[in-house]
N, C-alpha and C positions, 0 to 999 in steps of 0.2 A: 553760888557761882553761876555765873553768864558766858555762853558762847560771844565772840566779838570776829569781827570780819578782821580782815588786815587794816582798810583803810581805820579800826578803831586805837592800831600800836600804835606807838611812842614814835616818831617821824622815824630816828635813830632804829628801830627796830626796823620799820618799812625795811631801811637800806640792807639790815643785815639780809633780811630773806631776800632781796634780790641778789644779796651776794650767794644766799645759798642756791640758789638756781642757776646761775653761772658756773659755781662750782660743780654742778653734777654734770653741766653741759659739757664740759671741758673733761668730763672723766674722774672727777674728782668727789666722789662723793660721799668720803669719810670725814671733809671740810666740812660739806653740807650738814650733817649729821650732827657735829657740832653744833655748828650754828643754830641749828631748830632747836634741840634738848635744851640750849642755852634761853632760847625766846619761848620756849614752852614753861620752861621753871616761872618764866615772869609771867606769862597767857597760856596755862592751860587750855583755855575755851577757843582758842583760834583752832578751828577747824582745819583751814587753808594751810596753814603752817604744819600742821601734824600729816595732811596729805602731803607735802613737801618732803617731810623728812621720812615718808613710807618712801616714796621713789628710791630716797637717796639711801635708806635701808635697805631696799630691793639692790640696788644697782652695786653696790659694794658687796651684796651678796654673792653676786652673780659673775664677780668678778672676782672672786678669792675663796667660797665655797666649797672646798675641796672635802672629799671624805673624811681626811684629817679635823678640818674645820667643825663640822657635822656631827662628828663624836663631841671634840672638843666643848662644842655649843651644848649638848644633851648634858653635859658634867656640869659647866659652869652653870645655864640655868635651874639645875635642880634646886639649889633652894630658894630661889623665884617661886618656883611651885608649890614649893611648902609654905611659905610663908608669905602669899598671897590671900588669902582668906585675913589671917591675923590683921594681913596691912589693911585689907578693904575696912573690917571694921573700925581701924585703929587712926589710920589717915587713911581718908580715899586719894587723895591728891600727892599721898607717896607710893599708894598703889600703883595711881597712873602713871609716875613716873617709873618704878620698880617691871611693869608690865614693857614700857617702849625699853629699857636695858634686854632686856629679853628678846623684845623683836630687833634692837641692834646685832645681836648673835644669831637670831633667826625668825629673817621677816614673815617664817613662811608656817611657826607653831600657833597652830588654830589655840592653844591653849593658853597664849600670852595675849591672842585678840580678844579671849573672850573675859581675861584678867582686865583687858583694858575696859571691854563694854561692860563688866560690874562698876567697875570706878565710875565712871560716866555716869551709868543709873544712880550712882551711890551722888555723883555732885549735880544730878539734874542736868545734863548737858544732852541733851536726845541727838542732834543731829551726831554729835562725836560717837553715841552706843548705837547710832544706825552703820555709818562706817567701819565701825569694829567687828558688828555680825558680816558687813556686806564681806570684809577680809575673809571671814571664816567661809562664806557661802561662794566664796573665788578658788577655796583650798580645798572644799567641799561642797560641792554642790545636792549633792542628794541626800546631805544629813538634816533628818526634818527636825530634828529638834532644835538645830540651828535656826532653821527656817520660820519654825512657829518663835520663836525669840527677835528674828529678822522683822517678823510681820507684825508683834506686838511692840516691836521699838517703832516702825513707820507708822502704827497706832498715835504713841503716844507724840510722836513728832508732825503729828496732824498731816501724815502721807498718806489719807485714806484710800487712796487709790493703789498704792503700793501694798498698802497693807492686805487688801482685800487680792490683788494678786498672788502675793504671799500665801496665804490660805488656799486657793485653788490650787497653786504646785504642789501644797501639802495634799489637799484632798484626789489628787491626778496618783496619788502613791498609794495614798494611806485616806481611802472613801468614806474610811467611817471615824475617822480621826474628830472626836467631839470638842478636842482644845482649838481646833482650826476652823470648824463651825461655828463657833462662838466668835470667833478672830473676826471671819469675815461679815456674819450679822452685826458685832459691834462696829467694825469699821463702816458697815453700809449705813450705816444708821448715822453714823459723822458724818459722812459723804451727802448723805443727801439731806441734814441739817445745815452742814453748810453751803451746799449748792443753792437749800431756802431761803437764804437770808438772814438765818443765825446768826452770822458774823453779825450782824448789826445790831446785837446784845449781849455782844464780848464773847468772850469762848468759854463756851456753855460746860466742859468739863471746872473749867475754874471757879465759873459760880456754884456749880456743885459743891465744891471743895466750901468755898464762903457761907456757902447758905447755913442759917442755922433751922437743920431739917425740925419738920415738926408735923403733925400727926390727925388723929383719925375727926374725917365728917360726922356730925351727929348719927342720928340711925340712918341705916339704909332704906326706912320708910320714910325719912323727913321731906314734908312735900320743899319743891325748888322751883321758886318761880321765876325773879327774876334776875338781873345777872350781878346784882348787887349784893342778892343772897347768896350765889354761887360764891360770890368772894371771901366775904366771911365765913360759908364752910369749907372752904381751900385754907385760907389761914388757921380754924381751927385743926383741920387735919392735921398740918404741917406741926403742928403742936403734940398731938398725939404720936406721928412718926417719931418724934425727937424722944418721946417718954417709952415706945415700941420699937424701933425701928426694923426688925425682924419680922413687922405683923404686917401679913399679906393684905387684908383686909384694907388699912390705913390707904396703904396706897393705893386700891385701886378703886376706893371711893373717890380720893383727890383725884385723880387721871383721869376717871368718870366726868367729876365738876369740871376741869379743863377744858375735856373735851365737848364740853355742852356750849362751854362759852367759847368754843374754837379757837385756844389757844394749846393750838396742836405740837407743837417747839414745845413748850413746856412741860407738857403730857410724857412726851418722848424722853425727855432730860430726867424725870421721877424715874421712868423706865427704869433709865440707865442706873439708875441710885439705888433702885430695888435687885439690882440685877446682881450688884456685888454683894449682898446679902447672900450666906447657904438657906436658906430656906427658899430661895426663888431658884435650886438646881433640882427644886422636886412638885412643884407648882404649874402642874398643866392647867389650869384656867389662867396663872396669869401670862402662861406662853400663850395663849388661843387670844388673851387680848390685847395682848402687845403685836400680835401680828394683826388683826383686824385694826390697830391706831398706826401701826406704819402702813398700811396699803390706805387706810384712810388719809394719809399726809401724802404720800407717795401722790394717789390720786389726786388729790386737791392741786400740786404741782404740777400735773399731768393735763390739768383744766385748765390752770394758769396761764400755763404754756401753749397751749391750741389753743388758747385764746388770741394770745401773741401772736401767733401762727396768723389766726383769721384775720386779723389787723393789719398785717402785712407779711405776704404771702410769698416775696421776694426775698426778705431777711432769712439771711444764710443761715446766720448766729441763732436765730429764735427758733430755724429749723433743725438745728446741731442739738441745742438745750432742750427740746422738746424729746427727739432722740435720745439724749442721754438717760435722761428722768423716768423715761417707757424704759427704758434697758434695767437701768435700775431696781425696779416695781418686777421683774420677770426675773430680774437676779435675788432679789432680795425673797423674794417669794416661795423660789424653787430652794435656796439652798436653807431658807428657814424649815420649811416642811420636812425636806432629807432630812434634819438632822433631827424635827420633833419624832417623825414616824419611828427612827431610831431608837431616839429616847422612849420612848410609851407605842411601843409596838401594837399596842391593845388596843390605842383611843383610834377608833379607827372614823372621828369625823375628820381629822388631821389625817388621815389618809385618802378621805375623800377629796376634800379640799386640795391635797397632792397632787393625785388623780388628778382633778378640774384644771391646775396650772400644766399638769405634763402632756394634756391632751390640747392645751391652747400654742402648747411648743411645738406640736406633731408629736412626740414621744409618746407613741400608740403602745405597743407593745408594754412598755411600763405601766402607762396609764391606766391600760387593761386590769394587769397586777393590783393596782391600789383601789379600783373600782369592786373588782371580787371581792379581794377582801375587805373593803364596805359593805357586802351585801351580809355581811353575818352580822351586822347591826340591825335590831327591826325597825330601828326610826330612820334607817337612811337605805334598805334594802331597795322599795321602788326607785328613789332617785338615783342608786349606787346600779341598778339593773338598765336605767333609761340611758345612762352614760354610757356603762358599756352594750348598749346598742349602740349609740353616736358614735363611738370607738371603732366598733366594728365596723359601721358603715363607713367611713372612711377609709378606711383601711380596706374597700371591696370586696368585703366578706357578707355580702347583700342577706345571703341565705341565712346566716349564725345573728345577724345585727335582728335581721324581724322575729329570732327564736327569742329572743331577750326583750323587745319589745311589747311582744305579746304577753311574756312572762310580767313585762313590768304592768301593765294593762289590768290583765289581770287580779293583781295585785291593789290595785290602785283607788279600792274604790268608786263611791257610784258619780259622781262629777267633780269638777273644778279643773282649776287649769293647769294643777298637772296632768291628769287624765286626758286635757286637751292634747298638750303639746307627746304624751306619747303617742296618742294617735294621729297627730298630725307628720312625726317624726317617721310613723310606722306605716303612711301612708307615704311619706319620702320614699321611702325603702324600696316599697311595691316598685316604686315608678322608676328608680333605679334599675331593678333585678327585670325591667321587661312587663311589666304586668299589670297593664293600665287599668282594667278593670275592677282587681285589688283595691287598686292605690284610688280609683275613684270613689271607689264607697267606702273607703278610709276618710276622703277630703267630703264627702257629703254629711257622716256624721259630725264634723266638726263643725261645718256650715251650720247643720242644721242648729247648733247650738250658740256657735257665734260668726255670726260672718263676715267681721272685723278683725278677725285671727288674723294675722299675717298675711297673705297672700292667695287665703284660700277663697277667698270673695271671684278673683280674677283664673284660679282655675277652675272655679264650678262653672263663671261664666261661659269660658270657652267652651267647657265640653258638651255645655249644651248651644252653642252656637252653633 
C-alpha cells in the first residue's frame, strides 16, 4: 500500500472532502466524519483526509463529550482493545479502520493511536505511523516510550532531523537511555548521507534491502595495490557476508577496501547493515571504527564545504551548509562517545577521545572526568595527564595545570614531540601564572631542540632582544 496526496483521488472524492471541510466549518462535524471513513475505506494512504477527519473527531468531541459519553466510550471500545492485535495480524487495513471507530468515540485514547500507528507499520505507510505517535505525544508528552517509537517512525520516514530531536528529549529525561542513543547515531548518520549527496544513488536503506549481501576479503595480509584489486576483494567479501553475515571480520575488511578507495557512502551503508546484526551490540573495535569512518566522511564534507566557503565568501547558503555539517561532526561525536563510554565503561581510549571532544566544547569540568580516568591506562596515561593540564589551564587553575604537566614530563620519556609540546604547554602555563623566567627556560628547551616549534622561534627572539 502507498500513501497518495488528495490531488491523487477520484475528482468525485476531491469534492467530497471539500464537502467534508465545510461541514465541520459550519459546526457540523459528525457529516464530516462520515465522509472521511467513507474516502478512507477507498484511500487509506491519504494522509490529508485522515488529518481531516481527526479535526472533525476532535470537534464532535468537544461538543457532546459529557461524563456520560466518556463512560459510555470506555465500554463500547473495549473490545476494540481486545481484538486489536488479532486484527493487526489478520488484516491490517481492518485494523486501521477498527482503530479510527475507536477514535470516533474517543479522539483522545492514546491507545487507539497507537492501534493505528501498528496498522501503518504493518501496511508500510510511515508518514500515517508518524501522525499517529505525533497524537499520542499531543496526549502525552513525557511518555518516552512514545517518544522513542515517535523518533524511530521519523527514522524510517526519512525525517532525520526530527528523529534526531526525538532522541535528545528522550536523552534531556532518561541520559543514559541506550535505545535513544542508537536512534540518534542512526539518524545522524541518514542526515549527513543524505546532506552528501547520497540521494544521487537512491536511498541507500533500500539498496540495502536489494543487495545481495556477500562476504569476507581474502586474508588480512593480502598485499592491495591497486584500486582494481580493491574491487574484487570488496566483491569477494560481499560473498562471504552473505555465507557469514554475523561475522565481524567480513565487514570490516570490506569497509577497510572502501575506504581505501574512498568510497566513504558505501563504507557507512555496510555500517549500517552490520549494525542490525546482535553481534555488533558487543563489538567495541567495530564501535571505534565506525566512529573514526564517520568523522572521517563528516570531515571530508567539512573540507568540501570551506572549500565552497573559499570560492566564494559571500554565498549565504555555502555558509549555512558548512555550518550545519561542523554542527553535525560535534553532535555526532559527543553523543557517539556518551553512549560508548556507557556501554564499555573500561575502554577507557573511548573515554579519551570523549574527554578530547568535551574539552573542544568547553565542557571542562567533564572533560576533566574522562581524562583521569584515562590515566589508569598506561598507553594513554602521559597524553591522558598532558590533557588535563590543557584542562586546567583553561579553566585558570594555573597552579594544578603545571602539577600535571610536569607529571606528564616526567613521564614522557627522553624526547620527541610529545615531550615537546608538554613542555612547551608547561611553559604556557609559567607565563600564564606570572612567572617569566619559568616559562623562559621552558621555551629555551624546546628552542634548543626545535626552533620551528610553533611559535617558540619568535619568543626566544624577543627575549633576548
Amino acid at each position: 500500500m502507498q500513501e497518495v496526496g488528495l490531488s491523487s483521488l477520484d475528482p468525485r472524492l476531491s469534492k467530497q472532502v471539500e464537502n467534508a471541510r465545510r461541514a465541520i466549518d459550519k459546526g457540523n462535524p459528525r457529516y464530516a466524519i462520515d465522509i472521511c471513513r467513507g474516502i478512507l475505506k477507498r484511500s487509506p494512504g491519504c494522509l490529508e483526509v485522515r488529518q481531516i477527519l481527526r479535526r472533525a473527531q476532535r470537534g464532535a468531541a468537544q461538543s457532546d463529550y459529557s461524563a456520560f459519553s466518556k463512560a459510555f466510550a470506555r465500554v463500547t471500545n473495549a473490545p476494540f482493545r481486545l481484538k486489536s492485535r488479532t486484527l493487526l495480524k489478520k488484516d491490517p487495513v481492518e485494523a486501521l479502520e477498527a482503530a479510527e471507530t475507536w477514535l470516533t468515540a474517543n479522539p483522545s485514547d492514546t491507545s487507539a493511536h497507537r492501534a493505528l500507528a501498528h496498522a501503518a507499520e504493518a501496511l508500510d505507510l510511515p508518514a500515517t505511523t508518524v501522525f499517529a505517535y505525533e497524537s499520542i505525544l499531543a496526549e502525552e508528552p513525557d511518555n518516552v516510550a512514545n517518544l522513542l517509537s515517535l523518533g524511530n517512525a521519523y527514522w524510517a520516514a526519512g525525517r532525520n532531523a526530527d528523529a534526531v530531536k526525538a532522541g535528545d528529549r528522550i536523552l534531556s529525561k532518561d541520559p543514559a537511555n541506550r535505545e535513544a542513543q542508537a536512534l540518534i547515531k542512526r539518524a545522524s548518520v541518514s542526515q549527513s548521507i543524505d546532506s552528501g549527496g547520497w540521494e544521487r544513488a537512491g536511498d541507500y536503506r533500500g539498496i540495502l534491502k536489494d543487495e545481495q549481501v556477500a562476504v569476507e576479503l581474502e586474508t588480512e595480509n593480502r598485499a592491495v595495490g591497486d584500486e582494481d584489486t580493491l574491487r574484487r576483494l570488496i566483491e569477494d567479501a560481499k560473498t562471504r557476508i552473505d555465507a557469514e553475515p554475523g561475522k565481524a571480520k567480513h565487514y570490516r575488511d570490506l569497509i577497510r577496501a572502501l575506504r581505501k578507495i574512498g568510497d566513504l557512502e558505501s563504507a557507512l551503508a555496510w555500517v549500517e547493515k552490520y549494525h542490525s546484526h546482535p553481534a555488533a551490540e558487543t563489538d567495541a573495535n567495530f564501535e571505534r571504527d565506525f566512529l573514526e569512518l564517520m568523522t572521517e566522511y563528516l570531515n571530508k564534507q567539512i573540507a568540501d564545504r570551506s572549500a565552497a566557503v573559499d570560492a566564494n565568501p559571500e554565498d549565504r547558503g555555502a555558509r549555512e551548509a558548512l555550518a550545519e555539517v561542523v554542527a553535525n561532526l560535534h553532535r555526532f561525536q559527543v553523543d557517539s562517545l556518551r553512549a560508548l563510554v556507557e556501554k564499555y565503561p573500561n575502554d577507557f581510549e573511548f573515554r579519551f577521545t570523549y574527554g578530547e571532544c568535551l574539552f573542544a566544547r568547553g565542557d571542562l569540568d567533564e572533560a576533566a572526568s574522562q581524562f583521569q580516568l584515562a590515566q589508569r591506562s598506561p598507553a594513554l596515561k602521559v597524553s591522558a595527564t598532558l590533557n588535563l593540564g590543557k584542562v586546567f589551564e583553561r579553566g585558570g587553575k594555573f597552579d594544578l595545570a603545571a602539577a600535571q604537566l610536569e607529571s606528564a614530563r616526567e613521564h614522557s620519556g627522553i624526547g620527541g614531540d610529545l615531550k615537546k609540546e608538554i613542555t612547551y604547554e608547561l611553559a604556557h602555563c609559567f607565563e600564564k601564572m606570572g612567572d617569566p623566567e619559568k616559562a623562559i627556560k621552558e621555551y629555551k628547551t624546546v628552542y634548543a631542540s626545535d626552533v620551528t616549534y610553533r611559535d617558540v622561534a619568535d619568543k626566544i627572539n624577543a627575549y633576548y632582544a
